[in-house]
C-alpha positions as protocol buffer text, in pm:
chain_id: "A"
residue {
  index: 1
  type: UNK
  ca { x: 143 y: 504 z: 271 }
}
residue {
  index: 2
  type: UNK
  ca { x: 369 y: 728 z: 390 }
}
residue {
  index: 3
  type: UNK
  ca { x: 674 y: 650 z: 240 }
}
residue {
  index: 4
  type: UNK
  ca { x: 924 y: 847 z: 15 }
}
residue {
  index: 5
  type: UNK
  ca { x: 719 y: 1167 z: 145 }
}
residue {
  index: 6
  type: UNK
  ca { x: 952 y: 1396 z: 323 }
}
residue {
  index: 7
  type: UNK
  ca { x: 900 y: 1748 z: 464 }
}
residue {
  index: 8
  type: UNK
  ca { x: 1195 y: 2015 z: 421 }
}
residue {
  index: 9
  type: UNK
  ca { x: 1251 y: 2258 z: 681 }
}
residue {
  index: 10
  type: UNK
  ca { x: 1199 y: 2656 z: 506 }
}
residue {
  index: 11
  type: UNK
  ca { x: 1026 y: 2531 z: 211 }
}
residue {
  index: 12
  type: UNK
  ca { x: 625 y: 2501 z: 203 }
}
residue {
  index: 13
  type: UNK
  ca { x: 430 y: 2201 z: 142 }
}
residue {
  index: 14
  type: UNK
  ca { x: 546 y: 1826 z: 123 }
}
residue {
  index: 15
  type: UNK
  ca { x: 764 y: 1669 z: -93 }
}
residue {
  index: 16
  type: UNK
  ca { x: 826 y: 1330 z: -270 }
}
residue {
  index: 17
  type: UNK
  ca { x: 1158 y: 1169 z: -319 }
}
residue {
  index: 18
  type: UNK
  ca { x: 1221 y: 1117 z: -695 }
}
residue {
  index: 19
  type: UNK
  ca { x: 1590 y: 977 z: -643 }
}
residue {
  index: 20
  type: UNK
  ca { x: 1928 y: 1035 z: -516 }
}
residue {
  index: 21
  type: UNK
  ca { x: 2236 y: 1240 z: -658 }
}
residue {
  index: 22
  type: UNK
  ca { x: 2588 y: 1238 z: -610 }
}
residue {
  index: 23
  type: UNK
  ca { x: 2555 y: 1508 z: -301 }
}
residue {
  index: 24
  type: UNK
  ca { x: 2170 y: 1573 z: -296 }
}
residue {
  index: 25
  type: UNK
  ca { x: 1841 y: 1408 z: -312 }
}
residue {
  index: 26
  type: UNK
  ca { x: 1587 y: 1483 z: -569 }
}
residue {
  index: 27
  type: UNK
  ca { x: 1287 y: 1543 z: -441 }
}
residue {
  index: 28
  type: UNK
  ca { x: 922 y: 1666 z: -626 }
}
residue {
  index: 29
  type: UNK
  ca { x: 692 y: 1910 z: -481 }
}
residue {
  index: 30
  type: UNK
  ca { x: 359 y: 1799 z: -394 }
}
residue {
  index: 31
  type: UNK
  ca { x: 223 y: 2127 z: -437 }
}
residue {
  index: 32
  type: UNK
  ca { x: 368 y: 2260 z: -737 }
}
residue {
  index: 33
  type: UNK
  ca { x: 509 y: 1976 z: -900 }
}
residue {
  index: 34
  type: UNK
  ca { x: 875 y: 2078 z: -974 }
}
residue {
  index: 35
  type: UNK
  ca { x: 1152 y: 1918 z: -873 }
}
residue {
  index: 36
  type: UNK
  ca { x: 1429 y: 2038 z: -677 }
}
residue {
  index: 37
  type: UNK
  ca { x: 1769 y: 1927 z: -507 }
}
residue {
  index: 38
  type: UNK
  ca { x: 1740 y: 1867 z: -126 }
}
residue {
  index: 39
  type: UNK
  ca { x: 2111 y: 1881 z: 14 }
}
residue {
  index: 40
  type: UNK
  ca { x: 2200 y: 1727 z: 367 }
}
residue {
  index: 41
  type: UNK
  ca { x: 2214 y: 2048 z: 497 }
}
residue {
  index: 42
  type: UNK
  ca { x: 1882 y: 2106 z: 491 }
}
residue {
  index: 43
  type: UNK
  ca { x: 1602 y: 1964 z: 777 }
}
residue {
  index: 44
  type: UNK
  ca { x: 1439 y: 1691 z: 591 }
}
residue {
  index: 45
  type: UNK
  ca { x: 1194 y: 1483 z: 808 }
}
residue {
  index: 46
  type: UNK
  ca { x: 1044 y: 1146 z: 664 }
}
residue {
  index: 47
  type: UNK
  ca { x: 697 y: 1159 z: 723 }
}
residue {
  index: 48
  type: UNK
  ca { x: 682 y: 789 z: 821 }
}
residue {
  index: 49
  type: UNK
  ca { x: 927 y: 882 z: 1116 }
}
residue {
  index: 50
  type: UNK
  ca { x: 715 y: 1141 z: 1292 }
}
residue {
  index: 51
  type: UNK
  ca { x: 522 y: 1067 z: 1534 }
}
residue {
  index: 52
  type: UNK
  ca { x: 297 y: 1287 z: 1780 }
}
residue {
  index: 53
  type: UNK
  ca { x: 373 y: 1288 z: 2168 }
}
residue {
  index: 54
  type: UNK
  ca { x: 138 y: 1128 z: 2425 }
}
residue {
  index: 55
  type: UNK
  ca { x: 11 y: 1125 z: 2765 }
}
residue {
  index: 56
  type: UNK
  ca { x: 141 y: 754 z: 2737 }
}
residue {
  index: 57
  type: UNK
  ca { x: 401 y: 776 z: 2455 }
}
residue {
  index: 58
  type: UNK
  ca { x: 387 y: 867 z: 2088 }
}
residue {
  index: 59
  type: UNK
  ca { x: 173 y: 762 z: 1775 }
}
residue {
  index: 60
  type: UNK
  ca { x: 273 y: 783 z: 1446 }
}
residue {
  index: 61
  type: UNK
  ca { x: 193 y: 1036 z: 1200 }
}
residue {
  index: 62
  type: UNK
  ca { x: 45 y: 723 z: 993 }
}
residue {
  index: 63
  type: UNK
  ca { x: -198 y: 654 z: 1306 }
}
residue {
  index: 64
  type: UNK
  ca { x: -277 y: 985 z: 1340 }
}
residue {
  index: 65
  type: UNK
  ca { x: -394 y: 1006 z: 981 }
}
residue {
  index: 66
  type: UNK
  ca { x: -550 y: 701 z: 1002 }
}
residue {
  index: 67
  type: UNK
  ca { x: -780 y: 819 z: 1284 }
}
residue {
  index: 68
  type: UNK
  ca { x: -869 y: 1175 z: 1105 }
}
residue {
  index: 69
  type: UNK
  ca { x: -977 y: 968 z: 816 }
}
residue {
  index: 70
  type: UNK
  ca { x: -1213 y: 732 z: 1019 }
}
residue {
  index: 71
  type: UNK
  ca { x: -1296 y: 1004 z: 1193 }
}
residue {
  index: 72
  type: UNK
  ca { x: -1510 y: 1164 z: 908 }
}
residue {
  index: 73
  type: UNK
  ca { x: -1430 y: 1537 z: 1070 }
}
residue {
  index: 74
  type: UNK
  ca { x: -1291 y: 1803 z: 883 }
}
residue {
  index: 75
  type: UNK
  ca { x: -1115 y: 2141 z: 969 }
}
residue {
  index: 76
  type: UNK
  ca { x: -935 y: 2419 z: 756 }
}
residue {
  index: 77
  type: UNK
  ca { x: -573 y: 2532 z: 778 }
}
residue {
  index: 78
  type: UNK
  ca { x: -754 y: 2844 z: 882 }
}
residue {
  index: 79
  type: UNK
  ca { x: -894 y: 2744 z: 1192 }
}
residue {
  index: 80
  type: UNK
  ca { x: -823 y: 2924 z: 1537 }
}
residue {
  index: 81
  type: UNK
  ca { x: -581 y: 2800 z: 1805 }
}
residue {
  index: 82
  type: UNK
  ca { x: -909 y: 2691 z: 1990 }
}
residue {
  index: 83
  type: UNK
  ca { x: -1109 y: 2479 z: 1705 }
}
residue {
  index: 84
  type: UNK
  ca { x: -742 y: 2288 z: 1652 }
}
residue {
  index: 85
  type: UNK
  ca { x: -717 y: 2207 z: 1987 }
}
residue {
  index: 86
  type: UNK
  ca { x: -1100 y: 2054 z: 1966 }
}
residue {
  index: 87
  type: UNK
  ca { x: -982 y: 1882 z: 1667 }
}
residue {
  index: 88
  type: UNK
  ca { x: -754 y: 1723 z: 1831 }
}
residue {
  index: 89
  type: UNK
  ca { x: -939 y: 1611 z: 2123 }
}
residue {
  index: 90
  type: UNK
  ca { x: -1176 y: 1436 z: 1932 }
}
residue {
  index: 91
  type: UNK
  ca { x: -924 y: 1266 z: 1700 }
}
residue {
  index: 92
  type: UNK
  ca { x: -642 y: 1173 z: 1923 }
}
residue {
  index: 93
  type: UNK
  ca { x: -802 y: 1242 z: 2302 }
}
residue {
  index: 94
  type: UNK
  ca { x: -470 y: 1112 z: 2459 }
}
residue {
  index: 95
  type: UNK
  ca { x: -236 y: 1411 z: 2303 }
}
residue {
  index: 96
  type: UNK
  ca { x: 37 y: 1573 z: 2527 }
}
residue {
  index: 97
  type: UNK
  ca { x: -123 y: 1884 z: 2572 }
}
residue {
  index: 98
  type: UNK
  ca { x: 209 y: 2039 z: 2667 }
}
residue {
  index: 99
  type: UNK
  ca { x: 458 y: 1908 z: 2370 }
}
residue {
  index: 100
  type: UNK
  ca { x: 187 y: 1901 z: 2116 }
}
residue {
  index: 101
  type: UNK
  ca { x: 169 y: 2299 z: 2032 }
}
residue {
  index: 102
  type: UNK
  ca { x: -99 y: 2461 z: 1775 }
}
residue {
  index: 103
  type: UNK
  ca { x: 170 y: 2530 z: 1517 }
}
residue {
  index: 104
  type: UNK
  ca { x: 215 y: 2122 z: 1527 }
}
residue {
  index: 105
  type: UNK
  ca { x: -118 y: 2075 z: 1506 }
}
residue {
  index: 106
  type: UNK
  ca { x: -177 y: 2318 z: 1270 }
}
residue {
  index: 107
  type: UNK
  ca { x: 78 y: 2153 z: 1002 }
}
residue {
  index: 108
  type: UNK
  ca { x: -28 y: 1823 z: 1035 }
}
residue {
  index: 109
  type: UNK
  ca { x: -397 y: 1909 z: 892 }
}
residue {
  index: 110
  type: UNK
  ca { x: -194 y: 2059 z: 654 }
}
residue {
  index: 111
  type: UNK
  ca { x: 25 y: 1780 z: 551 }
}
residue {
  index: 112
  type: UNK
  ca { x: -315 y: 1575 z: 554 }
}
residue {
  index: 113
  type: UNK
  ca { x: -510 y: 1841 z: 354 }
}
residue {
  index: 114
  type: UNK
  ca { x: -229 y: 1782 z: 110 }
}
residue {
  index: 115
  type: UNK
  ca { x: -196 y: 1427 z: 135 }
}
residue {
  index: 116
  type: UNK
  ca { x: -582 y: 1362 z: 119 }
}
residue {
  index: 117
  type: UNK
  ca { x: -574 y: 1540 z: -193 }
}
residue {
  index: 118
  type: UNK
  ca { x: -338 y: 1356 z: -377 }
}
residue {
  index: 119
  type: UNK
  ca { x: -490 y: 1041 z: -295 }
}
residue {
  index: 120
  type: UNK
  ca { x: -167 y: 960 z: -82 }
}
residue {
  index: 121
  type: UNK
  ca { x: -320 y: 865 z: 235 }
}
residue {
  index: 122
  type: UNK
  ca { x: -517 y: 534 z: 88 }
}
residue {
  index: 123
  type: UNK
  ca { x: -295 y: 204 z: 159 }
}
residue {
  index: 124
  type: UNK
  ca { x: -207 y: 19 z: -174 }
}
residue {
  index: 125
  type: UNK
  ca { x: -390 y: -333 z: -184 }
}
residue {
  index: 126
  type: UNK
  ca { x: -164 y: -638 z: -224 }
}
residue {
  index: 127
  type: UNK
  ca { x: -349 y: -885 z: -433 }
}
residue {
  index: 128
  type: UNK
  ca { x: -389 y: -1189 z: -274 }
}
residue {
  index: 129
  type: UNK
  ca { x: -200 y: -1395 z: -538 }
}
residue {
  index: 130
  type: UNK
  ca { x: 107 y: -1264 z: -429 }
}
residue {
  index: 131
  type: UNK
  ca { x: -3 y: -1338 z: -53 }
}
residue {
  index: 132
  type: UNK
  ca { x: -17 y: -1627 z: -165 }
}
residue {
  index: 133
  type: UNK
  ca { x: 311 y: -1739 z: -312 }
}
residue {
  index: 134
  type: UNK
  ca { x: 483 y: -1803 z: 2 }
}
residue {
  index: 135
  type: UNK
  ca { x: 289 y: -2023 z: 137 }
}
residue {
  index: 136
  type: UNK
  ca { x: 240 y: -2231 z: -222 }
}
residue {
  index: 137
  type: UNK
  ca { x: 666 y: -2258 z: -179 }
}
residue {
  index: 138
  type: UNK
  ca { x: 645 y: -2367 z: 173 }
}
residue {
  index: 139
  type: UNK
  ca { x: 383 y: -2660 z: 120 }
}
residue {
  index: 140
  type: UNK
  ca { x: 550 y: -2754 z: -217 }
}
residue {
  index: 141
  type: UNK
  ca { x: 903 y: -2810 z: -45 }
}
């Protein structure tokens, strides 16, 4: 789901890696669409590697998404510092309410907004004749 979708520190939005160059990554806005160099200087974060403290250890960003989704709630980017918290309560009651700040919360709605809206958050379905192809070799053998 979340794969190949990095965020870059200083630049808005999230971004998708197209491929890799001799000292750079090539990576494709999500919001705009062009593509762009992303040097190892820069802060890139996979998205599938984040994960949101706890009062009993961390859940992943996928999780977290998960739960908003199921959730059926919805919240703008423009929200106060109060209605994010509340958000958050609902969605993921178990938050570290003192490493989890409002600016944190704040851009992962936004990287869901985003997300959401590409159609990037719904799992790819396996069809179940390639499930199936292991176990055919196994029972074959």
């Amino acid at each position: 789901m979340l794969k190949g979708i990095l965020a870059i520190s200083g630049h808005p939005g999230l971004f998708k890696m197209v491929t890799e160059a001799k000292n750079s990554i090539i990576v494709e806005s999500l919001l705009t669409g062009k593509r762009m160099p992303a040097y190892s200087t820069s802060k890139i974060s996979a998205l599938a590697d984040i994960s949101v403290f706890t009062e009993t250890g961390e859940v992943q960003l996928k999780e977290l998404f998960k739960r908003i989704q199921e959730s059926r709630k919805e919240i703008s980017t423009k929200a106060t510092s109060n209605e994010f918290k509340a958000f958050f309560e609902e969605v993921i009651p178990e938050y570290d309410k003192n490493r989890v700040y409002v600016s944190d919360m704040k851009k992962i709605i936004q990287w869901y907004l985003l997300l959401n809206e590409k159609n990037l958050l719904i799992e790819p379905e396996v069809p179940e004749s390639e499930e199936e192809k292991p176990e055919q070799k196994e029972s074959e053998e």
